[in-house]
MDTraj code that builds the backbone (N, CA, C; nanometers):
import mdtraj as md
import numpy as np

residues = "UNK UNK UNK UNK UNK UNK UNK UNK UNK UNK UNK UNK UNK UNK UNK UNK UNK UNK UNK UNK UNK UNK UNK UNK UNK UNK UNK UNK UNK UNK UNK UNK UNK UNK UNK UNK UNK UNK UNK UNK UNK UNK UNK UNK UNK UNK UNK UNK UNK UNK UNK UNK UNK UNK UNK UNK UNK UNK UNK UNK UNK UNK UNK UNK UNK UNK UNK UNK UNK".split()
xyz = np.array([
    [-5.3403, -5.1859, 4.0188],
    [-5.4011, -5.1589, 4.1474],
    [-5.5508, -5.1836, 4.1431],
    [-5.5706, -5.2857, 4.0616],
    [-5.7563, -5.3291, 4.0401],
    [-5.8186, -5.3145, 4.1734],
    [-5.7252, -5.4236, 4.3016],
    [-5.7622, -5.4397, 4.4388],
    [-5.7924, -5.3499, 4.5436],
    [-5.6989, -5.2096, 4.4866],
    [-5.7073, -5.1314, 4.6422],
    [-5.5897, -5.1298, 4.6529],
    [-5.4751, -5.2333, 4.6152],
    [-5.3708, -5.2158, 4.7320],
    [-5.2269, -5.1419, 4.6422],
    [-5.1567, -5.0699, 4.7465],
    [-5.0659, -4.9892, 4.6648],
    [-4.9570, -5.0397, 4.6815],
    [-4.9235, -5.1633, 4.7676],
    [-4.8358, -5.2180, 4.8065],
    [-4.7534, -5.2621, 4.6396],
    [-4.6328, -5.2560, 4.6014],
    [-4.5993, -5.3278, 4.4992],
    [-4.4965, -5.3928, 4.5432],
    [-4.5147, -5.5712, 4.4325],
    [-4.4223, -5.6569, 4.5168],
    [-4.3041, -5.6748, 4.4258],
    [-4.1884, -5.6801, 4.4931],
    [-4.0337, -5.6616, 4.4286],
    [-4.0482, -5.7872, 4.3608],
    [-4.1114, -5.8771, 4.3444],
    [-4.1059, -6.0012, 4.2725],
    [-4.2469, -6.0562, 4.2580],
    [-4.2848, -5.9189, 4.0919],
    [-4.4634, -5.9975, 4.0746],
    [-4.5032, -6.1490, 4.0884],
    [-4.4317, -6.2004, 4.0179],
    [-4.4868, -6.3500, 3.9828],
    [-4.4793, -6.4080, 4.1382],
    [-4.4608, -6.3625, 4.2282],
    [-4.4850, -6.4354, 4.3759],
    [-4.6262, -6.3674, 4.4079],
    [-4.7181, -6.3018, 4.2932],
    [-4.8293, -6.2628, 4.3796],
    [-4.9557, -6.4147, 4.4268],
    [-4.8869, -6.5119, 4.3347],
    [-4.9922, -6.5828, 4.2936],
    [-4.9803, -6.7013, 4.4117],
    [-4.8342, -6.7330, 4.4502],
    [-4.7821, -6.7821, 4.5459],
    [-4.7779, -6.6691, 4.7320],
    [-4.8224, -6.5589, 4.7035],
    [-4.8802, -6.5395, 4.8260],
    [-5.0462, -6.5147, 4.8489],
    [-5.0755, -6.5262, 4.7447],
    [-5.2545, -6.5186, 4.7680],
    [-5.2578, -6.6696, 4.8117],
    [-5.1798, -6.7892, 4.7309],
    [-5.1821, -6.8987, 4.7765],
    [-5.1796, -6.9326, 4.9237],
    [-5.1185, -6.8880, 4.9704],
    [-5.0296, -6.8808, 5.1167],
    [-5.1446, -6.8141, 5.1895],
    [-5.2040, -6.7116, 5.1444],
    [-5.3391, -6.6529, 5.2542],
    [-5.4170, -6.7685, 5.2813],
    [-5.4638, -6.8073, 5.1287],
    [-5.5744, -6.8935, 5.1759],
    [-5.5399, -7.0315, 5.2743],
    [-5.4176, -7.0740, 5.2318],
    [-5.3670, -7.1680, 5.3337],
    [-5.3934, -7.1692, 5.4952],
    [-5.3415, -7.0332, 5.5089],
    [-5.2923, -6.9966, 5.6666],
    [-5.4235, -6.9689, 5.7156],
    [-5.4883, -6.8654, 5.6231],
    [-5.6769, -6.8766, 5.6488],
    [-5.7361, -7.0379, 5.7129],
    [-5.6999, -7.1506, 5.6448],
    [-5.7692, -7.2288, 5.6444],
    [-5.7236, -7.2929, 5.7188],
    [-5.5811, -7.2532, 5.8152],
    [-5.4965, -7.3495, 5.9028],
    [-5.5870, -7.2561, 6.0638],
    [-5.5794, -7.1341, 6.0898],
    [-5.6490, -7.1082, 6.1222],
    [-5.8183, -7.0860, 6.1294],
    [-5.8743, -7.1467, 6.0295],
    [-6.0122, -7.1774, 6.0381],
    [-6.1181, -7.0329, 6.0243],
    [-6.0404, -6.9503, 5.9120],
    [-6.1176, -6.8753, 5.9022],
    [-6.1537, -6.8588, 5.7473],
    [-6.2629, -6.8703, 5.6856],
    [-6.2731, -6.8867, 5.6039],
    [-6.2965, -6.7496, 5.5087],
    [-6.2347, -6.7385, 5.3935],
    [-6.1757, -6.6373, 5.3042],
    [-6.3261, -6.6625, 5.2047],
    [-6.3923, -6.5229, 5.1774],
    [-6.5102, -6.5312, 5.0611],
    [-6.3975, -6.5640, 4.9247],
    [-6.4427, -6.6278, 4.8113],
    [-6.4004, -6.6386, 4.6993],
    [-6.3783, -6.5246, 4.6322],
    [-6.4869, -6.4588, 4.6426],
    [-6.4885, -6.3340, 4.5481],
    [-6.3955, -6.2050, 4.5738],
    [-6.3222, -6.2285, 4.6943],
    [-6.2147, -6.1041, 4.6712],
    [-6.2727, -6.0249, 4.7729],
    [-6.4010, -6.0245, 4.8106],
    [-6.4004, -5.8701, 4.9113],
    [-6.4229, -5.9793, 5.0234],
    [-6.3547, -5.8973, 5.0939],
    [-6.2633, -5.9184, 5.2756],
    [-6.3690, -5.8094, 5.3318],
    [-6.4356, -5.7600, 5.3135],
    [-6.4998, -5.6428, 5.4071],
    [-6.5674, -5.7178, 5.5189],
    [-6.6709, -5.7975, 5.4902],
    [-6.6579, -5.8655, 5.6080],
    [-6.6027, -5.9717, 5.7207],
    [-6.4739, -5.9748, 5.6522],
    [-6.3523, -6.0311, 5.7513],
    [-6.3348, -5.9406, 5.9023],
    [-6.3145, -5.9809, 6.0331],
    [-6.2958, -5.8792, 6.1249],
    [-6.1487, -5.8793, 6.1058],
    [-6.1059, -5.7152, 6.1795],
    [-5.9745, -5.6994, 6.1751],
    [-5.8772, -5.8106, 6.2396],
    [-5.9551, -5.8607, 6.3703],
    [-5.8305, -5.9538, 6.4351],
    [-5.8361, -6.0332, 6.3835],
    [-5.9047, -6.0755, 6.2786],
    [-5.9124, -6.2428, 6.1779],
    [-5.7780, -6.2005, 6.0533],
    [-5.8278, -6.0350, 5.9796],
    [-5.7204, -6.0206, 5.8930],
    [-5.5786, -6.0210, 5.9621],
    [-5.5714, -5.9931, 6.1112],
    [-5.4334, -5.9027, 6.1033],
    [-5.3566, -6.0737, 6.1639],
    [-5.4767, -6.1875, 6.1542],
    [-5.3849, -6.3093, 6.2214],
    [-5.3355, -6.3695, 6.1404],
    [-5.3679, -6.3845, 6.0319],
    [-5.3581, -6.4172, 5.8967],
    [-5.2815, -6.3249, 5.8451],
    [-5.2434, -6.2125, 5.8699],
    [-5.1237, -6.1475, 5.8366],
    [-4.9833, -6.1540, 5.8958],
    [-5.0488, -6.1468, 5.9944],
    [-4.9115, -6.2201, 6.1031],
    [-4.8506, -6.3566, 6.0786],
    [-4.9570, -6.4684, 6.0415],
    [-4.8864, -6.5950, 6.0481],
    [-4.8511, -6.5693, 5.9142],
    [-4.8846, -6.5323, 5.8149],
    [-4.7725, -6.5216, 5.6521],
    [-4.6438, -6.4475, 5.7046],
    [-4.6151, -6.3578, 5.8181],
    [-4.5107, -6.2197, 5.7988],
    [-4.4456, -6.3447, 5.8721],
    [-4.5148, -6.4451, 5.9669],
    [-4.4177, -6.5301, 6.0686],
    [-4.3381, -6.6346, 5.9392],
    [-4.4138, -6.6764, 5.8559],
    [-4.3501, -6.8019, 5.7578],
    [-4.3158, -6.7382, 5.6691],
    [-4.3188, -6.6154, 5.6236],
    [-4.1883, -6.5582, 5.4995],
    [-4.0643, -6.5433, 5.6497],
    [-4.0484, -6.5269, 5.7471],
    [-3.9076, -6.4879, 5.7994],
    [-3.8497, -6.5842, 5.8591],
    [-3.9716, -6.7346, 5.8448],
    [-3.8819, -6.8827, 5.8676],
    [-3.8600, -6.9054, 5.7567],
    [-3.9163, -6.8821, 5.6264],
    [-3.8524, -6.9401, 5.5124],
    [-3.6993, -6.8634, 5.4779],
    [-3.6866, -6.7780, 5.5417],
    [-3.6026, -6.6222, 5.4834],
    [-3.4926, -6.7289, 5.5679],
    [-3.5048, -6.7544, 5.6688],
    [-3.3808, -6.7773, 5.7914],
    [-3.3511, -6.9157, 5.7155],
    [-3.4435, -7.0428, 5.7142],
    [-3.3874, -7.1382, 5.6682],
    [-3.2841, -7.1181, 5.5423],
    [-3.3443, -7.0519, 5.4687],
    [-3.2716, -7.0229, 5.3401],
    [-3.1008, -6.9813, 5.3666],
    [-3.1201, -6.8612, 5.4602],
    [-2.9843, -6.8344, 5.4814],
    [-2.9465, -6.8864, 5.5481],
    [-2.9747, -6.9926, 5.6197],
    [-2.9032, -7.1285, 5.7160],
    [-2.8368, -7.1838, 5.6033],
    [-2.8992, -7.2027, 5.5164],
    [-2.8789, -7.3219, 5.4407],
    [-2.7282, -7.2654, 5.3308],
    [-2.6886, -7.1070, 5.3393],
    [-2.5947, -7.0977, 5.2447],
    [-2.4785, -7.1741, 5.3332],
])
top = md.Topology()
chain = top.add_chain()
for i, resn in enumerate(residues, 1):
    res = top.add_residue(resn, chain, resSeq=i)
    for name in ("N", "CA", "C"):
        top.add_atom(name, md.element.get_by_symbol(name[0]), res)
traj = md.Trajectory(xyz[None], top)
């Protein structure tokens, strides 16, 4: 919990592949992420859009997947 966050993910080794995915969606939306890790001056509606569009593409990846059994 170095970060702050207490969230723990059912599948560590995807942490590296969703920090990936922030900065992506950050940068698809045009908001640019400091390097160094602190978000404090991120505004909330910048974090929570960028939270939203990851929660939107884990539940299209989730659906394709189970399309696909």
């Amino acid at each position: 919990m170095a970060n702050g966050n207490s969230n723990q993910l059912v599948v560590p080794q995807a942490s590296a592949a969703l920090d990936q995915m922030k900065y992506e969606v950050a940068q698809e939306l045009g908001i640019s992420l400091p390097q160094d890790g602190y978000y404090g001056n991120i505004t909330t509606k910048d974090a929570g859009s960028i939270g939203g569009s990851i929660t939107r593409k884990l539940v299209q990846i989730a659906e394709q997947s189970l399309a696909g059994r």
